[in-house]
C-alpha positions in Angstrom: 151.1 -6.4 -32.7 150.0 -5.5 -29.4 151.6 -6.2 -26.9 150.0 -8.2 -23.8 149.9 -7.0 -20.4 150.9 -8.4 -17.4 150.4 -7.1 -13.6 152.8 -8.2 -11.0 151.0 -7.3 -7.7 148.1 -9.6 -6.0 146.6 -6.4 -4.9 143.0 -6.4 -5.8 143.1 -2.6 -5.5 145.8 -2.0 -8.6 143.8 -4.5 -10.5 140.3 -2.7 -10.0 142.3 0.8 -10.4 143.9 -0.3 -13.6 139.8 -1.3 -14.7 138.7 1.5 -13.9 140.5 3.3 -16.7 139.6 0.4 -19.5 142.9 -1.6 -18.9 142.9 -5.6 -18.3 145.9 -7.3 -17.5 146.2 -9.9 -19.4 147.9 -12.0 -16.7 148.2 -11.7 -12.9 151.6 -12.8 -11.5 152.4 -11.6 -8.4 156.1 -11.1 -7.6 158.0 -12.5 -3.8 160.4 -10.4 -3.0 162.3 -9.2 -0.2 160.4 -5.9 1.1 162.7 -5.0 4.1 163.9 -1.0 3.7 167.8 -0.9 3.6 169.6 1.1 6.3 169.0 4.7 5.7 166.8 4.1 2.4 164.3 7.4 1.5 160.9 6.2 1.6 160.9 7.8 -2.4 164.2 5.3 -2.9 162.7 2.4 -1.3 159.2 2.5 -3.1 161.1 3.1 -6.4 163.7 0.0 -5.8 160.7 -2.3 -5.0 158.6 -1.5 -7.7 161.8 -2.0 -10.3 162.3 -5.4 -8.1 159.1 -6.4 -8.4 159.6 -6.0 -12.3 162.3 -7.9 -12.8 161.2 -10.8 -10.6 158.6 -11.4 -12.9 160.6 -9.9 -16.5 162.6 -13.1 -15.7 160.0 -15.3 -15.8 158.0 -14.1 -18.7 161.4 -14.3 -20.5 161.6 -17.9 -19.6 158.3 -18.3 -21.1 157.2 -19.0 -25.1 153.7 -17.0 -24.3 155.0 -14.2 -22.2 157.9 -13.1 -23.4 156.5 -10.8 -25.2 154.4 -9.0 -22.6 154.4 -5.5 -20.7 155.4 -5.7 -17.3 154.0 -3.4 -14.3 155.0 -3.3 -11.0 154.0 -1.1 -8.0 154.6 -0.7 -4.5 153.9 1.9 -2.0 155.1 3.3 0.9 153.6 5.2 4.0 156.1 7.5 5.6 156.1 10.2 8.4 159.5 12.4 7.7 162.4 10.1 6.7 160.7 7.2 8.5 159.0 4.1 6.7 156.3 2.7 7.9 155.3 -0.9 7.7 152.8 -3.0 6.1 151.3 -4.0 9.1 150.6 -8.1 9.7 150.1 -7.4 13.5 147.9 -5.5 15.8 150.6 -4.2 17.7 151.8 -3.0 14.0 149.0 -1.2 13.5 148.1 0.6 16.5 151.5 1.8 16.6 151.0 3.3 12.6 147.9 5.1 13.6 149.0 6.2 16.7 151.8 8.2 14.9 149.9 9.3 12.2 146.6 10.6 14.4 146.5 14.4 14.1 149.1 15.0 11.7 150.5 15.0 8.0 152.0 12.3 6.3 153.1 11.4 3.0 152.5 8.5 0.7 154.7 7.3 -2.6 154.3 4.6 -5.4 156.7 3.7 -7.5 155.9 2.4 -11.1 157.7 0.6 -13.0 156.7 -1.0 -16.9 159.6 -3.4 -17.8 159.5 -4.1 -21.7 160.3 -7.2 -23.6 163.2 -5.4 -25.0 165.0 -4.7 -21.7 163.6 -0.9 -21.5 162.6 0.0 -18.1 160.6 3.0 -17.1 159.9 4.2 -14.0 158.4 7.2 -11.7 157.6 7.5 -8.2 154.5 9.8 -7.3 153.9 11.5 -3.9 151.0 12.4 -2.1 150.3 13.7 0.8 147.8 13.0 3.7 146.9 14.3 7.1 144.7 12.2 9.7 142.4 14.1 11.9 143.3 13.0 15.8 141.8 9.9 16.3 140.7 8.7 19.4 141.3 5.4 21.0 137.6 3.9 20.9 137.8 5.0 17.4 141.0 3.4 16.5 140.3 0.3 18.5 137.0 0.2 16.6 139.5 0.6 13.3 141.5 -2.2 14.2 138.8 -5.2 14.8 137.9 -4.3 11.2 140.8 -6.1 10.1 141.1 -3.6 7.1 144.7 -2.5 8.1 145.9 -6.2 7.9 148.9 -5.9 4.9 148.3 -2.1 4.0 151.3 0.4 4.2 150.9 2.1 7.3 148.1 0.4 8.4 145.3 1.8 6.7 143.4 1.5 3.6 141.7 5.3 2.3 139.5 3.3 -0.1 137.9 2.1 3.3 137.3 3.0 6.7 140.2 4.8 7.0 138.8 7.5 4.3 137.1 9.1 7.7 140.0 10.0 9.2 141.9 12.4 6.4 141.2 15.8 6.8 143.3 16.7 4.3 145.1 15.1 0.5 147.4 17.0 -2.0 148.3 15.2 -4.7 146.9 11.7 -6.8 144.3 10.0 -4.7 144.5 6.6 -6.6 148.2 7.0 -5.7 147.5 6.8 -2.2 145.1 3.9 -2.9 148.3 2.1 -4.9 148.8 3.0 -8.4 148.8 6.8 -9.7 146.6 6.9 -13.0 147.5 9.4 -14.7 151.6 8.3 -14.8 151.1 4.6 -15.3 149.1 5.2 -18.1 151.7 7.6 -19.4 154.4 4.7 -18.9 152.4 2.1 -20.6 151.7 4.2 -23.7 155.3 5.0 -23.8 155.8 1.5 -24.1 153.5 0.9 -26.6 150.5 -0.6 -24.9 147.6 0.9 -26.1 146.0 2.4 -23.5 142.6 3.6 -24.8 141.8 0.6 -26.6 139.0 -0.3 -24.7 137.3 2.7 -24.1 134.9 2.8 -26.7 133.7 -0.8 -25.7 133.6 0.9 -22.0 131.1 3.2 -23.4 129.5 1.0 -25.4 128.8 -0.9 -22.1 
């Protein structure tokens, strides 16, 4: 039997990344949890602990449920960091200005963790880096950036599906992991798990 599939993140841009390889959650349930860094957390720790989080917050309630129980679970959440320090997802202007000031004209890097959290208690997880380096952006530029409003809940204030695409000079590594969920590793998780990740390819073609 296969299993269902259900995404815990809101994030429009997981959901439309996880399309774009054939996949449709079957449910969307987004999990609220505490996203505050612990004292001296990695950025590569912190993005792995909130994606398992994440997981279980929501494990818990499909377990509690007759029609979800059964279900996949997969979890993600991303981090923006300059050296050992983590940046926000910025809600504030002042957030935001601050974020791009420190990242115009240099390199940064980016990690997701992934986690898929089975029916039968297996969890499996990896955290994927990328990194990303900002061209030096000027002021009118970046005040230009911020009455967008595209910043508003992004990791480090920007979004490199958008606007922000402009300023990178430079990207090693997964760009869909920068956007907010590496492809190539969460597919590799789900199949692991059992989810059968090609299944709607053909019908993709088809289309």
């Amino acid at each position: 039997m296969t299993p269902s599939l259900i995404l815990a993140s809101a994030s429009p841009r997981r959901l439309a990344l996880l399309q774009q390889i054939g996949i449709e959650p079957d449910h969307l349930l987004p999990a609220d949890i505490d996203e505050a860094p612990r004292k001296l957390e990695t950025p590569r720790a912190l993005a792995l602990r909130l994606a398992k989080e994440k997981a279980a917050a929501v494990r818990a309630v499909a377990d509690a449920s007759e029609d979800l129980k059964t279900a996949l679970v997969l979890a993600a959440d991303t981090v923006v960091a300059v050296g050992r320090r983590n940046l926000p997802k910025t809600e504030l202007t002042d957030q935001a200005l601050a974020c791009l000031s420190l990242l115009s004209g240099r390199g940064h890097r980016v990690f997701t963790g992934v986690c898929v959290h089975g029916p039968d208690g297996r969890v499996r997880t990896k955290v994927v880096e990328s990194r990303v380096r900002f061209k030096r952006i000027g002021r009118r530029e970046m005040d230009s950036y911020i009455a967008s409003g595209e910043w508003r809940g992004k990791a480090g204030g920007y979004a490199i599906q958008g606007l922000a695409g402009s300023f990178v000079t430079k990207l090693t590594g997964s760009y869909p992991n920068v956007v907010g969920l590496p492809l190539t590793e969460t597919m590799a998780l789900l199949a692991a798990a059992g989810y059968p990740v090609h299944g709607n390819w053909a019908a993709s073609a088809a289309g």
